[in-house]
C-alpha atoms as one frame of an Amber mdcrd trajectory, in Angstrom:
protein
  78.980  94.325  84.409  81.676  92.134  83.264  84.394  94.713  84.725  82.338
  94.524  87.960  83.151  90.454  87.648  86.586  90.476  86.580  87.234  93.074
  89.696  85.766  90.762  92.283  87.472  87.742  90.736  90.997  89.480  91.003
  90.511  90.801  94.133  89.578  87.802  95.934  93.026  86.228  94.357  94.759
  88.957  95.710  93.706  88.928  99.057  93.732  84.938  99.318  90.141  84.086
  99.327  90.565  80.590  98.972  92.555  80.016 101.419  91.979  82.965 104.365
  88.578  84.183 103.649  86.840  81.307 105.745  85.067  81.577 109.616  85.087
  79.227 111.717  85.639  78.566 116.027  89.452  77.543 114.489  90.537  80.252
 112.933  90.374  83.976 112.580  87.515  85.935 111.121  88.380  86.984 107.836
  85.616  88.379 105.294  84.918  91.145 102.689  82.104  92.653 104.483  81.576
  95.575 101.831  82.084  95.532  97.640  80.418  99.067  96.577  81.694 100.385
  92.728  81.022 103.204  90.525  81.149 102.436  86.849  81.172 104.822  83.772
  81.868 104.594  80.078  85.393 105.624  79.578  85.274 106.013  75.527  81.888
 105.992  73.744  83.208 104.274  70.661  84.254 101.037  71.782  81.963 101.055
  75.004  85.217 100.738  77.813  83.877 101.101  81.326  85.945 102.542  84.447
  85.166 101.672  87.809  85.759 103.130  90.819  85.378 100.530  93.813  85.712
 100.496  97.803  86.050  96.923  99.081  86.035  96.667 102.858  87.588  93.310
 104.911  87.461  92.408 108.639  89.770  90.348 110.323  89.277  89.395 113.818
  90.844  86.792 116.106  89.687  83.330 116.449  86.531  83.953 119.104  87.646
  81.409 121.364  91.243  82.275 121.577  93.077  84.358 123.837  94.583  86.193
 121.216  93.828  89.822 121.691  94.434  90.367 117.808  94.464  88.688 114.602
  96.997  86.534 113.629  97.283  87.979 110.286  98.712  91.530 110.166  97.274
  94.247 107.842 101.267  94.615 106.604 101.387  91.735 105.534  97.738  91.641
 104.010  98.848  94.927 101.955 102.147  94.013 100.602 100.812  90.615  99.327
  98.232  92.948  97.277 100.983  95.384  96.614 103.829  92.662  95.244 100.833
  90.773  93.019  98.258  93.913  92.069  99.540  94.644  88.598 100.026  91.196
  87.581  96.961  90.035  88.367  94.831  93.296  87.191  96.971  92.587  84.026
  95.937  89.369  83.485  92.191  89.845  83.527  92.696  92.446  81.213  92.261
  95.691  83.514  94.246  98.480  84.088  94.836  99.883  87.441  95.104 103.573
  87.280  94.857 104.501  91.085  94.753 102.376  94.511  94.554 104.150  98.353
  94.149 102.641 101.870  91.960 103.155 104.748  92.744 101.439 108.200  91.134
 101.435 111.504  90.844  99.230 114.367  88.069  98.149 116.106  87.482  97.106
 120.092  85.276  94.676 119.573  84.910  93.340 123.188  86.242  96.163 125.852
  86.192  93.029 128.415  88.758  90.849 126.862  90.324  93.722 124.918  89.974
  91.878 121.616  90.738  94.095 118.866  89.680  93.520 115.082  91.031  95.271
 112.166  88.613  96.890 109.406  90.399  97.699 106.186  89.362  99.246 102.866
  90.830  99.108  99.334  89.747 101.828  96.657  90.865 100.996  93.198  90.179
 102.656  89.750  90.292 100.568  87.063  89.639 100.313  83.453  89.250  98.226
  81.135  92.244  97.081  78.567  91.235  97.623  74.587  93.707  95.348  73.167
């Protein structure tokens, strides 16, 4: 399970937890709301694990606000993850072998035409041996 770890740690860098990842009536709604994985042995002999994982995030726009959208744009969610992935995969000792994108929007409130975006990240990763 420590690949499992090191994925959610490096993802939650990428993406800016610390900093974006909070909810409150002053800012935008922005949250992993989904972390599902696959993991199986990649080599028997030195017991490396590969992962397949789907991480899902929501951003919406601060509830009281009159903003109709997020401020935060999925571009520029997705090249902050794109201009830092291998780095940071490198660093915890992974290797990224394959990364896709899904994107939809989502009415949230058809009075006020507030729209939230739903985004999901599937990564396969391994483990680095040396």
């Amino acid at each position: 399970m420590e690949l499992v770890t090191k994925v959610r740690r490096t993802m939650k860098e990428l993406i800016n937890a610390g900093k974006n990842l909070k909810t409150s009536r002053d800012v935008d709604v922005f949250t992993q709301i989904a972390f599902d994985y696959n993991l199986s042995a990649m080599t028997y002999g030195n017991n490396r694990k590969s992962g397949t994982f789907a991480i899902q995030y929501l951003v919406s726009p601060k509830p009281d606000s009159t903003n109709t959208a997020p401020v935060i744009t999925y571009d520029q969610i997705i090249t902050k993850f794109e201009s830092e992935r291998a780095q940071a995969f490198k660093d915890e000792g992974l290797i990224l072998l394959s990364c896709s994108y899904e994107q939809s929007d989502i009415v949230a409130d058809p009075v006020t035409g507030s729209v939230s975006l739903s985004f999901t990240i599937n990564i396969s990763v391994t483990e680095r041996t040396r």
